[in-house]
N, CA, C, O and CB atoms as a CASP TS submission, in Angstrom:
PFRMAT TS
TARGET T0000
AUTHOR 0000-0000-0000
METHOD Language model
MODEL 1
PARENT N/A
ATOM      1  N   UNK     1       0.838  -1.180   0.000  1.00  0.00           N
ATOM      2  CA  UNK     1       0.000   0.000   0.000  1.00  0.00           C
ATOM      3  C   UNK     1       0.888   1.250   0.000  1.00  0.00           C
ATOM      4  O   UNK     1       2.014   1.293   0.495  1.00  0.00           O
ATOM      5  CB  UNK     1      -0.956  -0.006   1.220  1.00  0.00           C
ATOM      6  N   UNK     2       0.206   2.344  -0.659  1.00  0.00           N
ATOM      7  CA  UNK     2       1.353   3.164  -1.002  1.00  0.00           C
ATOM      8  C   UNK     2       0.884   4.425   0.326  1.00  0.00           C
ATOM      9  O   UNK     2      -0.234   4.904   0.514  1.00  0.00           O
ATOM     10  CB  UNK     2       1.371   3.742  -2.983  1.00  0.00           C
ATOM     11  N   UNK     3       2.317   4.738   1.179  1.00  0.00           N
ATOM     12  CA  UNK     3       1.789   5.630   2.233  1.00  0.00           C
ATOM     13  C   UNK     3       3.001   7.257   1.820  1.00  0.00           C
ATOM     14  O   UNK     3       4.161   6.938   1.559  1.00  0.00           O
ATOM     15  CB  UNK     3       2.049   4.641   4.186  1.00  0.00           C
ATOM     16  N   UNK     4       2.871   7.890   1.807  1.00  0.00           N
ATOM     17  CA  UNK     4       3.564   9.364   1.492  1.00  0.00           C
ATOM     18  C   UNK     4       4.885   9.292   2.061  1.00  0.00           C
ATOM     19  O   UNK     4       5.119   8.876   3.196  1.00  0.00           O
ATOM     20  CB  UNK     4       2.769  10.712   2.168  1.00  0.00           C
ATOM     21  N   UNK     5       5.735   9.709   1.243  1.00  0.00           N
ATOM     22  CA  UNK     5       6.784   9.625   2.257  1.00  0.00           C
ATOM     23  C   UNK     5       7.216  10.871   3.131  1.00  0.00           C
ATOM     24  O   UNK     5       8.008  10.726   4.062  1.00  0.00           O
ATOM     25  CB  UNK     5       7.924   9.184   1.579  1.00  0.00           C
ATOM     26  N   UNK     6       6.556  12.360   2.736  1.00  0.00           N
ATOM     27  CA  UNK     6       6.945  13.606   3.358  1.00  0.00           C
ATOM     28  C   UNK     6       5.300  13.719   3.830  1.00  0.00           C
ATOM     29  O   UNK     6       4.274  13.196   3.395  1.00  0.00           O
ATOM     30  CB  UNK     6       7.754  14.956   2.236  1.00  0.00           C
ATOM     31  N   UNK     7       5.582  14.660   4.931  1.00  0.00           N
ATOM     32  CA  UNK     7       4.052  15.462   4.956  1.00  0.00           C
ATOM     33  C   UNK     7       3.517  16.715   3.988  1.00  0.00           C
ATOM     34  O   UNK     7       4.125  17.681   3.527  1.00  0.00           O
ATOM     35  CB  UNK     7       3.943  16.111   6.362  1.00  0.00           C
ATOM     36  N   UNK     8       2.692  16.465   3.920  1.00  0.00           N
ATOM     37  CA  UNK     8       1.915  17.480   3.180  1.00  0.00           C
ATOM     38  C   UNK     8       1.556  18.818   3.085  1.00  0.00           C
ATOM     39  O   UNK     8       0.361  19.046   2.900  1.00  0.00           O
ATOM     40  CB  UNK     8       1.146  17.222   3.204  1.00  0.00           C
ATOM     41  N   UNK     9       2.675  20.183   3.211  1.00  0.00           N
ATOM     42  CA  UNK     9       2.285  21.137   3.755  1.00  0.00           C
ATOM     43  C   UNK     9       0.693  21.972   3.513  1.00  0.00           C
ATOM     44  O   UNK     9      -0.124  21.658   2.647  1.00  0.00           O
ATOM     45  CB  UNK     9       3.323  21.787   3.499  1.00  0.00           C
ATOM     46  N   UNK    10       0.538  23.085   4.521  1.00  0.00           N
ATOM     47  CA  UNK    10      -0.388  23.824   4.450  1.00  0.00           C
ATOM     48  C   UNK    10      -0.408  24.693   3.101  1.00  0.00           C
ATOM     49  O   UNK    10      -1.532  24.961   2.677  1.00  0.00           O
ATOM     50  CB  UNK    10      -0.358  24.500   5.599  1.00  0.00           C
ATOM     51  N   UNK    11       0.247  24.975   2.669  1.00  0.00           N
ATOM     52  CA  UNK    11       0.524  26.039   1.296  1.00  0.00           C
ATOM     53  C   UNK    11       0.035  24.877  -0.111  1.00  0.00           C
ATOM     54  O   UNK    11      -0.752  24.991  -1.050  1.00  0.00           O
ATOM     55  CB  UNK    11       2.747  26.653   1.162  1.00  0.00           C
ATOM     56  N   UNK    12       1.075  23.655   0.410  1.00  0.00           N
ATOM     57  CA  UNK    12       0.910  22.482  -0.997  1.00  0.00           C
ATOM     58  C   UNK    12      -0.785  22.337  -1.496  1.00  0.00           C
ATOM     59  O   UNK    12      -1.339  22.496  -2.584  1.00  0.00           O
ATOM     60  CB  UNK    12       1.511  20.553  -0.383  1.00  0.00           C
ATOM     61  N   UNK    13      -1.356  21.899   0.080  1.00  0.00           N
ATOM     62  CA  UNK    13      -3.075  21.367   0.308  1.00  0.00           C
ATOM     63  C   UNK    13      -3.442  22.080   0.244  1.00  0.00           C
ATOM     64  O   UNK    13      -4.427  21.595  -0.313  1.00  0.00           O
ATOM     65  CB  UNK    13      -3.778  20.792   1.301  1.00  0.00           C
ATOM     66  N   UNK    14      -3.832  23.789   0.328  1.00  0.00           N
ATOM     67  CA  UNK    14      -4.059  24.607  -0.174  1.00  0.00           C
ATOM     68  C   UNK    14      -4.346  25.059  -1.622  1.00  0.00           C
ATOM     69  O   UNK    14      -5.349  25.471  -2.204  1.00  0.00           O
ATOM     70  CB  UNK    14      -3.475  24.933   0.248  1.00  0.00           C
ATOM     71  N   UNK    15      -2.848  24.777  -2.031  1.00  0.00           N
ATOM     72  CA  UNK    15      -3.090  25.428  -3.000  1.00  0.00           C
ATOM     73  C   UNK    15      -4.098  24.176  -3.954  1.00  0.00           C
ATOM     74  O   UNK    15      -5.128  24.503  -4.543  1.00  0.00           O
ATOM     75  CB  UNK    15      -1.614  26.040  -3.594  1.00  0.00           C
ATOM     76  N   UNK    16      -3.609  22.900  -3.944  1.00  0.00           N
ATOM     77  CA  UNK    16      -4.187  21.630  -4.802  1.00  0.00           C
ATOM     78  C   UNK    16      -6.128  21.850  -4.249  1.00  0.00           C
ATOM     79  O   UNK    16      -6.949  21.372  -5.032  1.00  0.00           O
ATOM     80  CB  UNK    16      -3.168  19.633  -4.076  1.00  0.00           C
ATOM     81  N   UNK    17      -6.443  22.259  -3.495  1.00  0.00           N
ATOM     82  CA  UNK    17      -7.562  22.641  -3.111  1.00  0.00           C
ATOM     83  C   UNK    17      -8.729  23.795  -3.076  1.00  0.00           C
ATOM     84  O   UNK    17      -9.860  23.877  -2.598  1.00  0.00           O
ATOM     85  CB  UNK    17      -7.317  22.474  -2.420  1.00  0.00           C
ATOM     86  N   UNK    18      -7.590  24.903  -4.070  1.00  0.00           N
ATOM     87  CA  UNK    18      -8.232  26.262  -5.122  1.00  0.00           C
ATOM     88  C   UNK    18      -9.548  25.862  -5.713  1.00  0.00           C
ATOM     89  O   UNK    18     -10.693  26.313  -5.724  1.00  0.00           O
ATOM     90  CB  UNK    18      -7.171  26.665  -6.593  1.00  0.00           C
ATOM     91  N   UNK    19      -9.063  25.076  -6.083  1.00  0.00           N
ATOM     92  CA  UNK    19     -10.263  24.635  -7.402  1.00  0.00           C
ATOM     93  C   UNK    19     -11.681  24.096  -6.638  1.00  0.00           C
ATOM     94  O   UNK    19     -12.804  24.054  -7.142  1.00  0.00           O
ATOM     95  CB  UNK    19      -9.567  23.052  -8.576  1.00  0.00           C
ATOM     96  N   UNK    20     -11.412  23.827  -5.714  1.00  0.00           N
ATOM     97  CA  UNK    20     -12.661  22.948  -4.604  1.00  0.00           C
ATOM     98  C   UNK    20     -13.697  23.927  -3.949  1.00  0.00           C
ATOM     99  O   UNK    20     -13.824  24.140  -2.743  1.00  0.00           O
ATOM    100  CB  UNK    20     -11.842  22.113  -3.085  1.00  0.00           C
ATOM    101  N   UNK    21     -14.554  24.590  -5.184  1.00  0.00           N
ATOM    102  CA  UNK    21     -15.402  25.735  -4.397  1.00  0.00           C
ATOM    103  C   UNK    21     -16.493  25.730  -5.136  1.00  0.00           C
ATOM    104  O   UNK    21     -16.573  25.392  -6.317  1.00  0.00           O
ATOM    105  CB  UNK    21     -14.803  27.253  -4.281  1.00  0.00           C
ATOM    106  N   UNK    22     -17.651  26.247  -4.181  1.00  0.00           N
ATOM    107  CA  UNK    22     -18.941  26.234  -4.847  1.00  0.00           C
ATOM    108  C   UNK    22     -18.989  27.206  -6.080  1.00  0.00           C
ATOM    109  O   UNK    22     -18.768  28.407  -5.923  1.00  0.00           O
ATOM    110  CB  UNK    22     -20.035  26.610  -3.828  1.00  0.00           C
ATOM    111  N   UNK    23     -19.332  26.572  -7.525  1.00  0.00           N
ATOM    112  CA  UNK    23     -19.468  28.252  -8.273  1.00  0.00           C
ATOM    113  C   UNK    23     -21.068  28.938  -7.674  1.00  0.00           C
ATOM    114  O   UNK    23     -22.112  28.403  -7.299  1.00  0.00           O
ATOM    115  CB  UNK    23     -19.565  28.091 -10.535  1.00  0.00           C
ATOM    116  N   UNK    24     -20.646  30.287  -7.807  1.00  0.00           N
ATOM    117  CA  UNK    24     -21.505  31.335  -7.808  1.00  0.00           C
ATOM    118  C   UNK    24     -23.042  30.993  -8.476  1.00  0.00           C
ATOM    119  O   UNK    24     -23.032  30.380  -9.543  1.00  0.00           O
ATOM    120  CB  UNK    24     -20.753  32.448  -8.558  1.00  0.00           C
ATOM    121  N   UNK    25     -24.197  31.321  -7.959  1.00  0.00           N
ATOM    122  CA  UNK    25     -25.881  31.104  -8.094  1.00  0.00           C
ATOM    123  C   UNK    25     -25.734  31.883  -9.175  1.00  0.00           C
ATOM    124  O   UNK    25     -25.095  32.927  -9.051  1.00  0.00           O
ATOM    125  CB  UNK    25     -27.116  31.631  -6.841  1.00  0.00           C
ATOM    126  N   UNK    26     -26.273  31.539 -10.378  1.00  0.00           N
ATOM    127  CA  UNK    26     -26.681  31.964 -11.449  1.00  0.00           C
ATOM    128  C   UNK    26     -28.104  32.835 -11.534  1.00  0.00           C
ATOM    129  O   UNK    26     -29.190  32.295 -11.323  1.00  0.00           O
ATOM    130  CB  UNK    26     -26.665  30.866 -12.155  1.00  0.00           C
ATOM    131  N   UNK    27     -28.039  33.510 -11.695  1.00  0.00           N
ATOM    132  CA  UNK    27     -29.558  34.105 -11.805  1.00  0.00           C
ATOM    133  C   UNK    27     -29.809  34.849 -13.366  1.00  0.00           C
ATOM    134  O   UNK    27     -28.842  34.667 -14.106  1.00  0.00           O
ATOM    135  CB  UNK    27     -29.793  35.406 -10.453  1.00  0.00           C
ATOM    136  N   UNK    28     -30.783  35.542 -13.901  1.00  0.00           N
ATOM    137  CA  UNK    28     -31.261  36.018 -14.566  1.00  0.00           C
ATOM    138  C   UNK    28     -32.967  36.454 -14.942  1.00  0.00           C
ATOM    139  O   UNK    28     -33.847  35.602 -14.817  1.00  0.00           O
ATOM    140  CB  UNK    28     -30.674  35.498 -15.092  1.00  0.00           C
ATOM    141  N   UNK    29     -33.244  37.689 -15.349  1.00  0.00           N
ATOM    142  CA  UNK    29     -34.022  38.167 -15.190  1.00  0.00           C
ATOM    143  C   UNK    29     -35.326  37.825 -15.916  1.00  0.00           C
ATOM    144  O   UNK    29     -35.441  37.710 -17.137  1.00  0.00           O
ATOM    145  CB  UNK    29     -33.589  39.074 -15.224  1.00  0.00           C
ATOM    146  N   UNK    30     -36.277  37.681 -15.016  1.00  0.00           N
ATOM    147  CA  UNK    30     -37.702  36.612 -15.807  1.00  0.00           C
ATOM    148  C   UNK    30     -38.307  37.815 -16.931  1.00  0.00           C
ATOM    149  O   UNK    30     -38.468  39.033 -16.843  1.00  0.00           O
ATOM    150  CB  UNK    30     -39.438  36.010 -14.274  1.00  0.00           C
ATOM    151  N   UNK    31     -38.549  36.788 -18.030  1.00  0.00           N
ATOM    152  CA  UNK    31     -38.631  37.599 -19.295  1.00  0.00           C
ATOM    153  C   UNK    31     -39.938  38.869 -19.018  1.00  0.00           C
ATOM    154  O   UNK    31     -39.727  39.993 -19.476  1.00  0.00           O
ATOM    155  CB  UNK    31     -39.039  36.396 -20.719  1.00  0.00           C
ATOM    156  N   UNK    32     -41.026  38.640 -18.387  1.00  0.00           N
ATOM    157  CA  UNK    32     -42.083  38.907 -18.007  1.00  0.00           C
ATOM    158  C   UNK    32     -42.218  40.383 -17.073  1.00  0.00           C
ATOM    159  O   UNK    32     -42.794  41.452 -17.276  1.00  0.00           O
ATOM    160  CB  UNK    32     -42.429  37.714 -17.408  1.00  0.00           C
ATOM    161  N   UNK    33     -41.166  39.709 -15.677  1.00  0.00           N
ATOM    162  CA  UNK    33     -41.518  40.720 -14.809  1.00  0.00           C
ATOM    163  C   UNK    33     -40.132  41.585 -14.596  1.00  0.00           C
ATOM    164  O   UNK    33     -40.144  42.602 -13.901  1.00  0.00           O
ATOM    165  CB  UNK    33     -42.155  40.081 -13.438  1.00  0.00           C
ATOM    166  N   UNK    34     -39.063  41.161 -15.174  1.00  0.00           N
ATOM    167  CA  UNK    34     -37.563  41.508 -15.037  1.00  0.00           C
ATOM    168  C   UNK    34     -37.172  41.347 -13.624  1.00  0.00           C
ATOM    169  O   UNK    34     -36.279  42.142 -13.334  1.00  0.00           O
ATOM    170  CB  UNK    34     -37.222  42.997 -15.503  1.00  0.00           C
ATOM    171  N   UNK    35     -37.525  40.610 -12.675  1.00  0.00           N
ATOM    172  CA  UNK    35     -37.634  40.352 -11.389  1.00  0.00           C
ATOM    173  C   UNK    35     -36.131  39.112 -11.673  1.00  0.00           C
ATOM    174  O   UNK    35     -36.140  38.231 -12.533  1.00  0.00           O
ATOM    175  CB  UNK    35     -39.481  39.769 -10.811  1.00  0.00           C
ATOM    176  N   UNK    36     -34.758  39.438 -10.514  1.00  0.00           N
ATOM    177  CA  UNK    36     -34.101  38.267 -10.540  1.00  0.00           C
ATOM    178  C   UNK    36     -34.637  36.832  -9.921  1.00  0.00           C
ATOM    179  O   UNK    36     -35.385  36.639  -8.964  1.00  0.00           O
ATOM    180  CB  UNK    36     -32.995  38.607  -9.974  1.00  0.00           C
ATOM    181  N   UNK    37     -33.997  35.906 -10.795  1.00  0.00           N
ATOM    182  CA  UNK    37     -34.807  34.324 -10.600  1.00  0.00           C
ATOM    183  C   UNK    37     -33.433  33.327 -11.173  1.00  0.00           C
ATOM    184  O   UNK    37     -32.517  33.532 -11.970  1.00  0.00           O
ATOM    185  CB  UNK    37     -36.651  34.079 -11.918  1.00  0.00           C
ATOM    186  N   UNK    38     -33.745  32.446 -10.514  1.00  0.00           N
ATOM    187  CA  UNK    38     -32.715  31.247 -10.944  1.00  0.00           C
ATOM    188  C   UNK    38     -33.563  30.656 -12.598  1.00  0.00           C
ATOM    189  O   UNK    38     -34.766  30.529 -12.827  1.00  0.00           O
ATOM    190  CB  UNK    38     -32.678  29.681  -9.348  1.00  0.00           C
ATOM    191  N   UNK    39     -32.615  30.451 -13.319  1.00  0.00           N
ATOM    192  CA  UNK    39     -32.877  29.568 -14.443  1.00  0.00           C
ATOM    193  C   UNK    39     -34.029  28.213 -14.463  1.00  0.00           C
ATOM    194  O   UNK    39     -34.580  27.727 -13.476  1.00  0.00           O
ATOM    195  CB  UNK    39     -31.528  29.048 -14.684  1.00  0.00           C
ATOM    196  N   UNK    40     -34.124  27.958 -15.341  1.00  0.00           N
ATOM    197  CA  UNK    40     -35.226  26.754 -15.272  1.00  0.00           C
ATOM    198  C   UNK    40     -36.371  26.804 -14.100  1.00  0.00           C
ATOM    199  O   UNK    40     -36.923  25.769 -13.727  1.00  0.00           O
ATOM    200  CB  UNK    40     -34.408  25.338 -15.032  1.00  0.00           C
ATOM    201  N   UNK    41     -36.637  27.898 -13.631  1.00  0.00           N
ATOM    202  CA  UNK    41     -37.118  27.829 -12.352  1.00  0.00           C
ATOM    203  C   UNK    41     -38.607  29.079 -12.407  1.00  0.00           C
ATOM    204  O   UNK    41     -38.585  30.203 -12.908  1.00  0.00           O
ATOM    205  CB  UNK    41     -35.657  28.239 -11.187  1.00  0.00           C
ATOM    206  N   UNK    42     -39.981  28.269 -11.593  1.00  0.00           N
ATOM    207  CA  UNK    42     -40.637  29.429 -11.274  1.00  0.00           C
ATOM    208  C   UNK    42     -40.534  30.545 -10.924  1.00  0.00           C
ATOM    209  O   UNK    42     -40.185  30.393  -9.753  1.00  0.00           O
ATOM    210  CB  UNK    42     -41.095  29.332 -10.786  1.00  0.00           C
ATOM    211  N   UNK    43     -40.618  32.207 -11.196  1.00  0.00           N
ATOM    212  CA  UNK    43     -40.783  32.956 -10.935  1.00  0.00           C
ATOM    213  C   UNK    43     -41.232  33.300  -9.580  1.00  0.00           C
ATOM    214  O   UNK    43     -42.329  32.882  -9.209  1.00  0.00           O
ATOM    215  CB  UNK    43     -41.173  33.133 -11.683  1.00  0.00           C
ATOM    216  N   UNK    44     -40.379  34.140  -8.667  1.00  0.00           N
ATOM    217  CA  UNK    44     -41.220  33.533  -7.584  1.00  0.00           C
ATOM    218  C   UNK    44     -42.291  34.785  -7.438  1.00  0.00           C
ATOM    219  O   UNK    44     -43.409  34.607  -6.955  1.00  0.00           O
ATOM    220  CB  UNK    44     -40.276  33.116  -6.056  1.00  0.00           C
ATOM    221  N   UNK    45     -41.823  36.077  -7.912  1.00  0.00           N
ATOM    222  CA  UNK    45     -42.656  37.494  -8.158  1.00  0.00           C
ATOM    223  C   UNK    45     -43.998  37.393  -8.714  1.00  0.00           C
ATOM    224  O   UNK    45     -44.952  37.608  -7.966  1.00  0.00           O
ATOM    225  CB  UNK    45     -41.929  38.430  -9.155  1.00  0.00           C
ATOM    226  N   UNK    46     -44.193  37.082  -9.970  1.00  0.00           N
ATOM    227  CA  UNK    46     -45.101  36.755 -10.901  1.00  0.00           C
ATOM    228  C   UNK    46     -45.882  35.025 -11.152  1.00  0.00           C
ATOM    229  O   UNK    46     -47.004  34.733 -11.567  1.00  0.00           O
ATOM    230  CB  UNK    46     -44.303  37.215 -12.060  1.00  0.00           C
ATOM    231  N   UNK    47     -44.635  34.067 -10.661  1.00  0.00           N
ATOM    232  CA  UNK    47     -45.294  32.799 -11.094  1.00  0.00           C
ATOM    233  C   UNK    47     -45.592  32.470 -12.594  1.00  0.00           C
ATOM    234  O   UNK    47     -46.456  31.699 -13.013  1.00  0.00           O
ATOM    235  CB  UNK    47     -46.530  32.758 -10.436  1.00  0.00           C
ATOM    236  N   UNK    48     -45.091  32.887 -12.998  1.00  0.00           N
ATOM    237  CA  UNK    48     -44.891  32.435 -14.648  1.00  0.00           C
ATOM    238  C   UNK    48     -43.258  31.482 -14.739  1.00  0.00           C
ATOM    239  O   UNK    48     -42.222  31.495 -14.074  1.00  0.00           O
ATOM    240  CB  UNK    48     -44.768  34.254 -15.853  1.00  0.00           C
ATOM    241  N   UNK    49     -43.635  30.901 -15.656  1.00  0.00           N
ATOM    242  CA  UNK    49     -42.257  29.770 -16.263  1.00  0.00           C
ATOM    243  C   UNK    49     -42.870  29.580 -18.023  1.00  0.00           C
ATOM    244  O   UNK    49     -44.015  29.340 -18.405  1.00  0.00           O
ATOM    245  CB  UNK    49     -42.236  27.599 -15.099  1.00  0.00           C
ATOM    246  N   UNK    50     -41.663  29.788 -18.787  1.00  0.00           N
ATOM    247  CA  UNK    50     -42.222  29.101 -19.562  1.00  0.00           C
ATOM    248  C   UNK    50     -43.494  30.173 -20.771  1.00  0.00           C
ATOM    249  O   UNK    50     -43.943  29.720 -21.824  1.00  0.00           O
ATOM    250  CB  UNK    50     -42.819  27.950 -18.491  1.00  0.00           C
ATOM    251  N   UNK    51     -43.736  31.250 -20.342  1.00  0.00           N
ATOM    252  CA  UNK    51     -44.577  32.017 -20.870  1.00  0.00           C
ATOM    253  C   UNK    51     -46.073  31.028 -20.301  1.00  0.00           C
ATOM    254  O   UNK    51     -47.042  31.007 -21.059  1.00  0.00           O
ATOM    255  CB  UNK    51     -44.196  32.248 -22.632  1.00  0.00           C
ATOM    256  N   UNK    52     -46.119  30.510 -19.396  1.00  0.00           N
ATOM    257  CA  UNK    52     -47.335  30.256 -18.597  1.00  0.00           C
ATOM    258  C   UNK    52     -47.578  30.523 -17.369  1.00  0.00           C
ATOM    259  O   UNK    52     -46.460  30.775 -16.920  1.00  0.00           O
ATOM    260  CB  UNK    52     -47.587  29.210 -18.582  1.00  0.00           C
ATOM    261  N   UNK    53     -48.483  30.654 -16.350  1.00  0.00           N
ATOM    262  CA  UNK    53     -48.559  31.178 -15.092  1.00  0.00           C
ATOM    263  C   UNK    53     -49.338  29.607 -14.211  1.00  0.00           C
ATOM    264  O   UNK    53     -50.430  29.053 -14.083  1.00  0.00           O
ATOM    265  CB  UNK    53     -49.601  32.857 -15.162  1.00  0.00           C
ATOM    266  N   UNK    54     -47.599  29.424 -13.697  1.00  0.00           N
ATOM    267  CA  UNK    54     -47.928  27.794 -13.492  1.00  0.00           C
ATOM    268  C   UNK    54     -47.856  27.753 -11.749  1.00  0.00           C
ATOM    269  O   UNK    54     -47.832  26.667 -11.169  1.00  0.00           O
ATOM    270  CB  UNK    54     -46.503  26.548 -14.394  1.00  0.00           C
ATOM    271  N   UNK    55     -47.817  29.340 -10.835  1.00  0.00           N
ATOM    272  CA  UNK    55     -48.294  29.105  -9.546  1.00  0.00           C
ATOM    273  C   UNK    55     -48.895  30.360  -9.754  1.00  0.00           C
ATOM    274  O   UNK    55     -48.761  31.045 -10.768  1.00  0.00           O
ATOM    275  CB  UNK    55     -47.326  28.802  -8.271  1.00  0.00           C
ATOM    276  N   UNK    56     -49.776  30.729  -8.437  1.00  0.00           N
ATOM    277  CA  UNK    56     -50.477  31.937  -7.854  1.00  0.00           C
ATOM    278  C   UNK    56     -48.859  33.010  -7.398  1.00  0.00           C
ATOM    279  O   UNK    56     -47.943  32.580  -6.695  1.00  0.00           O
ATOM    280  CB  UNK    56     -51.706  31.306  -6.193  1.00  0.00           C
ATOM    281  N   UNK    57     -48.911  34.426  -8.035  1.00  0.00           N
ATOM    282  CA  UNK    57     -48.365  35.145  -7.800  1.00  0.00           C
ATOM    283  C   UNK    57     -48.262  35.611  -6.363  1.00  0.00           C
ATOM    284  O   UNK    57     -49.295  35.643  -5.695  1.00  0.00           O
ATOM    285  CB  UNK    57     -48.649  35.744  -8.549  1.00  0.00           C
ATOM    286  N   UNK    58     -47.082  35.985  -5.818  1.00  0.00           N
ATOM    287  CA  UNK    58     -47.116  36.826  -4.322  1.00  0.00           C
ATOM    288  C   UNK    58     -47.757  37.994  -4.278  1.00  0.00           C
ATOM    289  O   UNK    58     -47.810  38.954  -5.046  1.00  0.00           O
ATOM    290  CB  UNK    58     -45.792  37.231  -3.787  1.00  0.00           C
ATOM    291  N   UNK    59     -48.459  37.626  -2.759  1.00  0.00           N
ATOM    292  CA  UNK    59     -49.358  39.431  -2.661  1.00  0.00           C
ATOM    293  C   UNK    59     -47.905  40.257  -2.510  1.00  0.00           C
ATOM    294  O   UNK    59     -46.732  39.885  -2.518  1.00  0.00           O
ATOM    295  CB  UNK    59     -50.766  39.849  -0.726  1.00  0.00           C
ATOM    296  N   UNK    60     -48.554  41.550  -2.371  1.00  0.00           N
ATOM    297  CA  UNK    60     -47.545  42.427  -2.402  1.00  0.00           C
ATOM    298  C   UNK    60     -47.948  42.795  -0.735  1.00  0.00           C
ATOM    299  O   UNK    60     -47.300  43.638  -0.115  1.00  0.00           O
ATOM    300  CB  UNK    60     -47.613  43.700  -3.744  1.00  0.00           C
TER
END
């Protein structure tokens, strides 16, 4: 079994571990109400998806 032969510094694991991050929430603006909204996703302002109104809109 293969075991390391040095330890692993803080800077090395670090740095090999840059890449290990959530990307950033995508959003964009629903064609309808220009309200920000995640992609593929109900509206949560208006309730439209899709050019249909597929929940009950929020009171104001």
């Amino acid at each position: 079994m293969a075991v390391p032969k040095r330890r692993t510094s803080k800077r090395k694991k670090r740095a090999r571990n840059t890449h290990k991050k959530a990307a950033p929430i995508a959003l964009q603006k629903c064609p309808r109400c220009q309200a920000m909204k995640r992609p593929h996703r109900v509206c949560d302002e208006c309730g439209y998806y899709a050019g249909k109104q597929r929940v009950a809109a929020k009171e104001a």
